[in-house]
Residue, then its C-alpha position, 0 to 999 in steps of 0.5 A: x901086648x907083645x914081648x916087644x913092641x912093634x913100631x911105625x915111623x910116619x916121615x914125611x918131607x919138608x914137614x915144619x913143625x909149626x905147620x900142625x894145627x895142635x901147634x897153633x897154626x890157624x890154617x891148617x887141620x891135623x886132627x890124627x897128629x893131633x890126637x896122637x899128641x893128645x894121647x902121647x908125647x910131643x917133643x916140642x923142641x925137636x929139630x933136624x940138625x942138617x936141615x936137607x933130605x939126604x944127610x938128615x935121612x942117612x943120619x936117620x937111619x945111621x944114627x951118625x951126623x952127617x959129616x962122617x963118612x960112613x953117612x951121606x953129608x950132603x944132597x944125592x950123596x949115597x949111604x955107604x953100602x957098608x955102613x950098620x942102620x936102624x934096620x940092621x939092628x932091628x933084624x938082628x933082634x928080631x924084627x920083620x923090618x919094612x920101608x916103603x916110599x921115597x929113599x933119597x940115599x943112592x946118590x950120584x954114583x959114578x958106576x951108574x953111567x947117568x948121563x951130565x946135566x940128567x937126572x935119572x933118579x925118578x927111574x932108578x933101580x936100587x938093589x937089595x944091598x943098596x936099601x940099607x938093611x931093610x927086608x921089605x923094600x918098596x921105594x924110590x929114588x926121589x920123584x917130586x911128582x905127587x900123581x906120578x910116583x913109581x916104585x920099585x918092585x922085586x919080581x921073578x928074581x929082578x927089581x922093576x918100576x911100577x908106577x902107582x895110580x893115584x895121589x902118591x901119599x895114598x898109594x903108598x900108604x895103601x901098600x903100607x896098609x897091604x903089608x901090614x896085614x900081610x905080615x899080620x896074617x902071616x908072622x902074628x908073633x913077629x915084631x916089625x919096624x917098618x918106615x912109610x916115607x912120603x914126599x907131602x907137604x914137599x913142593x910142588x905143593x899139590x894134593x888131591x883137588x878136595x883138598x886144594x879146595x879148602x885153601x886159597x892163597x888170599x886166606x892164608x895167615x903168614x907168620x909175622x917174619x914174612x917180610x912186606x915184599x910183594x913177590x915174597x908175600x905172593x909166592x909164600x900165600x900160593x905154595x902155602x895153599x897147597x902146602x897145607x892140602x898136602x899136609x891134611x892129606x897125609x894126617x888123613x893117611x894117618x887116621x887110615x892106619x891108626x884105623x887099620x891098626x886098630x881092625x888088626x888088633x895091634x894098636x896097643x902094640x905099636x908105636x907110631x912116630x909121626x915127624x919130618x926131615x926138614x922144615x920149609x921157609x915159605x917166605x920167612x925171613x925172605x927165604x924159601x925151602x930148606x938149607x938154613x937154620x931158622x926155626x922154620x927150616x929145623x924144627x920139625x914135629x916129633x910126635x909118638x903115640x904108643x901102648x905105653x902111654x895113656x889116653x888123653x895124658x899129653x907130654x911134652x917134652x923139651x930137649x930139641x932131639x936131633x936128626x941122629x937121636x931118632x935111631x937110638x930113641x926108637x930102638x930104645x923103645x923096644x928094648x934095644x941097646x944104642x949099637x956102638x956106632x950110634x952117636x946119638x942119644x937116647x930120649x926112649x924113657x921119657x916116652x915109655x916111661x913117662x919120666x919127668x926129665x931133669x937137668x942131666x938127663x940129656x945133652x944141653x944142646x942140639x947140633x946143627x951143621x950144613x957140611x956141603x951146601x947144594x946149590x939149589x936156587x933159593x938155597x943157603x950157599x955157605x957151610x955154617x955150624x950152630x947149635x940150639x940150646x935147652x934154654x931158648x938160645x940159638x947161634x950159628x957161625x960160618x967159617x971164621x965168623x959168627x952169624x947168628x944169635x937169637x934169645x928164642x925166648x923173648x924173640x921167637x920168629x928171629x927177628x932181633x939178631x944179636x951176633x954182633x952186638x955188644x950187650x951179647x959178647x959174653x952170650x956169644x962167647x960161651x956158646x960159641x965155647x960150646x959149639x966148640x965142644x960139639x965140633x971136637x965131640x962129634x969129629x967135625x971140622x969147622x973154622x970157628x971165629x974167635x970171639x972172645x976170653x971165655x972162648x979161649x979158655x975152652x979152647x984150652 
């Protein structure tokens, strides 16, 4: 193996982590993820904090919550041009680094001239210094159009758009696959950190017509918090169908890679990290797409496979790593020490290690927060702050008042909430007190309500 390992982060767009079927979801097939998991570590509690695509990839890569300034907090903000990344640290010891696929960090900026009520990001021209820190960049914008996705192309001294000519999943795992064997050819010693970031299983809930073929709305088995309302039932079963195509499709892009890995003869020096930056609704709890935080919006898969672990060996582990974990988790992997500016926690010894975590071993929850609420149709239109626990408890308040709180243990589809009720005043009182705690933590600010004595005397 190398001195350092090499490693690949698989992201994917609106990914649930329910929606594999090594998780236990019958309609779907994941055989690559699968065995990826089968063969290394799956971080079953894994969530995204801010569940939205920007702030959670500006978190990503900053390894920042997204209420600090020197991220990008809500939908189409942009990500400082100043501001230190993954890829940054990654350069500086050493590495080729890579991205490739959908960015979603340029922002509405003023100084590009869009035109009111336009969306021009399907278009959009990002320079260099705009792609925070990668070497190699071969992205866009946002398209949300899975056989219509452009992507921008340094040539002759300027950056243009060229449109890709199939499925968007497998075009740009094509040029993923094109730069690994290049820089294979070419810097053989060289260790790379390179991102392929796809918009599947993300709506418009399309694949390639053989795959659309092995799902039907009528045959699609929906989670039991899907309430019994005819539109809901009939609008979740249609997107499903094609949500679960999309997602075969990308485990397929999987096995293409792990196969390319393999003909290359570097598979047993490269870490693949396999996860999504949100989760999606589909009708529970009568919502759809993202924005708030139940389990079907934050939890999202974490899957590593990687020289360091054995075949057929599978561990799991059950902290909930957040969205700003993933930066110093995967430098850690390497050998790299967390920068000063990272917030977020390094998990990277119990994937290459394979220690058994105790108690101490990690923070005891995960922090949850929607800063800047977008608008969307469907969408979540108030801030809230939460947190997720390390023993199975969620809660969640929006300013000034508590909103939420599940025993995920005995209630894991959230259908008993207990955040007014009087057997869970102490319960809501201590994590409230803790959500307290990460609000001061991590620099936020949020009007929490008053819940009650234990409460005040963390306050104090």
């Amino acid at each position: 193996m190398k001195q350092q390992p090499n490693v690949l982060w698989i992201l994917a767009d609106q990914l649930r982590a329910q929606a594999l079927s090594f998780r236990g979801d019958p309609n779907v097939n994941t055989p690559h993820i699968d065995t990826l998991a089968c063969e290394g570590v799956s971080f079953d509690a894994a969530v995204s904090g801010t569940p939205l695509c920007t702030p959670f990839r500006g978190s990503l890569l900053t390894g920042l919550y997204p209420h600090r300034a020197e991220t990008a907090a809500g939908h189409n903000f942009a990500l400082p041009e100043t501001t230190p990344t993954v890829a940054h640290a990654f350069a500086a010891n050493g590495y080729r680094t890579c991205w490739i696929g959908k960015w979603h960090l340029d922002g509405d900026r003023p100084e590009l001239g869009q035109p009111a009520g336009k969306d021009t990001s399907r278009e959009r021209l990002i320079p260099p210094h705009r792609r925070g820190g990668f070497q190699h960049w071969r992205g866009f914008e946002l398209s949300n159009r899975p056989f219509d996705t452009s992507v921008n192309v340094d040539r002759g001294g300027a950056t243009v758009m060229e449109r890709l000519p199939g499925y968007q999943t497998d075009e740009l795992t094509s040029l993923m696959i094109e730069w690994l064997q290049e820089t294979q050819e070419r810097r053989p010693q060289q260790p790379w950190f390179a991102c392929l970031s796809v918009e599947a299983p993300h709506n418009p809930y399309t694949a390639p017509a053989e795959n659309m073929a092995r799902h039907t709305p009528g045959m699609v088995t929906l989670r039991p918090n899907v309430p019994a309302v005819g539109r809901i039932e009939a609008q979740a079963r249609r997107e499903l169908a094609g949500y679960y195509a999309g997602i075969e499709r990308l485990d397929a892009s999987i096995g293409r890679i792990r196969q390319t890995l393999a003909q290359l003869g570097i598979a047993d020096d490269t870490y693949i990290v396999v996860f999504g930056d949100h989760g999606d609704m589909h009708g529970s709890h009568g919502h759809f797409r993202k924005t708030c935080p139940w389990e079907e919006a934050i939890r999202i898969p974490f899957v590593v496979g990687g020289p360091s672990r054995h075949h057929n060996d599978p561990k799991t582990v059950p902290y909930p790593l957040n969205h700003v974990d993933i930066a110093p988790t995967t430098l850690g992997l390497c050998g790299i020490a967390k920068p000063e500016t990272m917030q977020g926690h390094d998990y990277s010894r119990f994937i290459r290690d394979g220690d058994e975590p105790a108690a101490d071993d990690a923070p005891d929850s995960a922090y949850l927060s929607l800063p800047a609420p977008t608008g969307h149709e469907d969408s979540i239109d108030r801030e809230f702050r939460g947190i997720v626990t390390v023993d199975g408890w969620k809660y969640v308040a929006l300013q000034g008042q508590p909103w939420l709180l599940y025993n995920l243990n005995e209630d894991p589809y959230e259908q008993v909430n207990l955040a007014h009720n009087t057997k869970a005043q102490a319960k809501r009182a201590l994590l409230n007190a803790r959500l307290r705690r990460w609000i001061r933590e991590t620099g936020d600010s949020f009007d929490l309500p008053d819940v009650g004595e234990t409460d005040k005397e963390e306050r104090t």
